[in-house]
N, C-alpha and C positions, 0 to 999 in steps of 0.2 A: 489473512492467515500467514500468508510471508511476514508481513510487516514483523508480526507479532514473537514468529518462528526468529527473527534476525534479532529482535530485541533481547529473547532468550538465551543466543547465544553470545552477545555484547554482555549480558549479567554475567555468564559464568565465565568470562576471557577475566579472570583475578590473576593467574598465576603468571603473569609478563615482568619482563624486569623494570618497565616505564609505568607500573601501574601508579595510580596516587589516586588514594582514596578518596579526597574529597572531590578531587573530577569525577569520581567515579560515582559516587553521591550525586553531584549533579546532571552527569547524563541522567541517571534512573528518569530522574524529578522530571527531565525534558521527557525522557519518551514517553513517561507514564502521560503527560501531558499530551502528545502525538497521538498515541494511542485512542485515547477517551476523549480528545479535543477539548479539553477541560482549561478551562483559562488560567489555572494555577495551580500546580502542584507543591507541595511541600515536602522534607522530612524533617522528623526531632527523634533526637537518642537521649535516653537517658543518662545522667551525668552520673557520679557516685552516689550522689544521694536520695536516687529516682527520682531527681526530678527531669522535668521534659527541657529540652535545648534545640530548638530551631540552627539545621544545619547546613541544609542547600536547598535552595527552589528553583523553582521553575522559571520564575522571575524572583525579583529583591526589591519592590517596593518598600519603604516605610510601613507604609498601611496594611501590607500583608505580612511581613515579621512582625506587626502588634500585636495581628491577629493567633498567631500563635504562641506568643507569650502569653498570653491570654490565655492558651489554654494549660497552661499548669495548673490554671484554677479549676478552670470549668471548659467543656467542648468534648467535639467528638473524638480527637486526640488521645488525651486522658482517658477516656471510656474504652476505648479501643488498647492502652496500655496498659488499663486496671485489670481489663477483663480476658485480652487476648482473644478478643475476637471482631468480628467489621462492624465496624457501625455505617451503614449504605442506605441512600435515598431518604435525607432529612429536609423538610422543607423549610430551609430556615425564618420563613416568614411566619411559621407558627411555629416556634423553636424558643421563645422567649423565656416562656416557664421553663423549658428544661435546661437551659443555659443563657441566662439574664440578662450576662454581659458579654457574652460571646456573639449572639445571635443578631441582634441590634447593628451591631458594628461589622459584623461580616455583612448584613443585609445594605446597611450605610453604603458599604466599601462597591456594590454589587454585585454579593452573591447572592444565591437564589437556592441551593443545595451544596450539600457537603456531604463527603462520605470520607470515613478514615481505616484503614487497613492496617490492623499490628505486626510489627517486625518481628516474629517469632523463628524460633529454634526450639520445638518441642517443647518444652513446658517455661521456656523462659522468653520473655518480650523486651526486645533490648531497645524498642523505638516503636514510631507511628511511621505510616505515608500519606498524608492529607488533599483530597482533591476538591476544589471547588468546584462548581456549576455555574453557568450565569441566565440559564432558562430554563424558566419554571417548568415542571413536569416532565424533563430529561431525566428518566430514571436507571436506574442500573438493572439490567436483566440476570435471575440468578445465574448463567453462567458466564454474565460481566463476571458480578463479585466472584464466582470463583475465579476465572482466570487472571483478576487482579491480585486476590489474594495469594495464589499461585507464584506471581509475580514479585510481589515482595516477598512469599517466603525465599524465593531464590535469592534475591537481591540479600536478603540476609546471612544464608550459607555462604556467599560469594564474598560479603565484608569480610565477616568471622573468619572463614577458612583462609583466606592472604594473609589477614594479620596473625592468624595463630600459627601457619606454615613459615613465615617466614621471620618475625620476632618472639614465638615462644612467648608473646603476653599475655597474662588475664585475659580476661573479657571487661574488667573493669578498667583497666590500663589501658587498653586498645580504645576506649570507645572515650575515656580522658582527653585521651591525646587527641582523638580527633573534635572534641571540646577545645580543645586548650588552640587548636588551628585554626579554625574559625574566628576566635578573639583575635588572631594576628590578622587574619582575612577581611576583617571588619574597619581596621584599621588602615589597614594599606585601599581599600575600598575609598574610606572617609580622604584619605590622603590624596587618593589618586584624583576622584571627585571636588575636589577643591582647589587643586594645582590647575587644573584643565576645562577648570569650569564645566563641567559634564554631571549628568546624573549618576546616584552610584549604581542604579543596573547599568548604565552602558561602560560606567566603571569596572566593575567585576567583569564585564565582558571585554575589557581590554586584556586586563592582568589574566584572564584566560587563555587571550587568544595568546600572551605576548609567552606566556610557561607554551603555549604548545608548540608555537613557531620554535621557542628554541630549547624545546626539549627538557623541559626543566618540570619541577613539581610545584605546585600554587602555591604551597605553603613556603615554598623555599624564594618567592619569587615575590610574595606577601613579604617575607621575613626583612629581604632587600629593600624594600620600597620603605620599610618603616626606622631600616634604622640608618640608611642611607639615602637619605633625599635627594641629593642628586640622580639618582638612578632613577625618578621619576622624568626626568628630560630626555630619559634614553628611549621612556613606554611606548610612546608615540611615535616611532620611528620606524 
């Protein structure tokens, strides 16, 4: 109940002048992971054109950003997008008829269950929260899924309301932009990962730690690494 009570209130700390959204995207992804002990957590927002954009996890394997590209198509993602409401305790071993090419490959990757949770704001769903499982008959008790879905609705008031308090944007512009930082994150990821011979999760947990150590924002720290190469020699330091 602590754990859970601290996580609540780490959601609703938006209003700080060091805040930066996409860390803050990523904690969720970790504690929701802490929380459920869930081997991977995910989020996707939607872009302008509804479609779904994988934006921070848990981890950052390959294999697990496929698996949510993936679900533009078909998954529990998109169900949970379309409909605004949970989709919880899917056994993905017999999940094949209901998602052909989603379920095979998450089962490959090994997972074993999925359940996904929509980002809503009353009658609008601006994203998913995607948890894997990796043992079978781990199920969610109905006041798991409430207090998950509890969970990201705050997580979603908490986005929305920083960016709409303090740049007056959209909701299409806000959720853009945090599109459009990821494709820099992505990059400076690949860059950093290949300069240092390193995987790119222990990549992005450089360029994490190195924006925290000196106060800085990811995107701003991504932005560096990409257009100024040398400032990769400094990461490691």
């Amino acid at each position: 109940m602590q754990k859970l009570a601290t996580i609540f209130v780490e959601i609703a700390d938006t209003l700080v002048d060091e805040f930066d959204v996409l860390d803050y995207m990523h904690m969720i992804t970790e504690r929701v992971a802490d929380l459920t002990a869930a081997p991977a957590v995910g989020m996707l927002l939607a872009d302008q054109h509804g479609r779904l954009e994988f934006v921070a996890g848990s981890n950052e394997n390959v294999t697990l950003v496929e698996l949510f590209v993936v679900q533009n198509e078909e998954g529990p993602c998109l169900e949970a997008f379309r409909t605004g409401e949970p989709v919880v305790n899917v056994d993905l071993n017999n999940a094949a008829g209901r998602w052909p090419r989603f379920a095979p490959l998450a089962v490959a990757t090994g997972f074993r269950s999925v359940h996904a949770f929509p980002m809503r704001l009353r009658r609008q769903v601006i994203g998913t929260v995607n948890v894997f499982g990796d043992i079978a008959g781990r199920e969610f008790e109905s006041d798991d899924v409430t207090i998950m879905q509890a969970l990201t609705d705050a997580a979603t008031i908490g986005l929305l309301q920083e960016r709409a308090v303090r740049y007056g944007e959209t909701l299409t512009e806000q959720l853009q932009g945090a599109l459009n930082s990821r494709v820099v994150i992505e990059q400076a990821k690949g860059a950093v990962a290949q300069a240092h011979g390193i995987s790119v999760d222990d990549a992005f947990t450089v360029i994490r730690g190195y924006a925290r150590k000196h106060n800085r924002r990811l995107t701003e720290v991504a932005n560096a690494l990409v257009t100024d190469p040398h400032s990769l020699q400094q990461l490691l330091t």
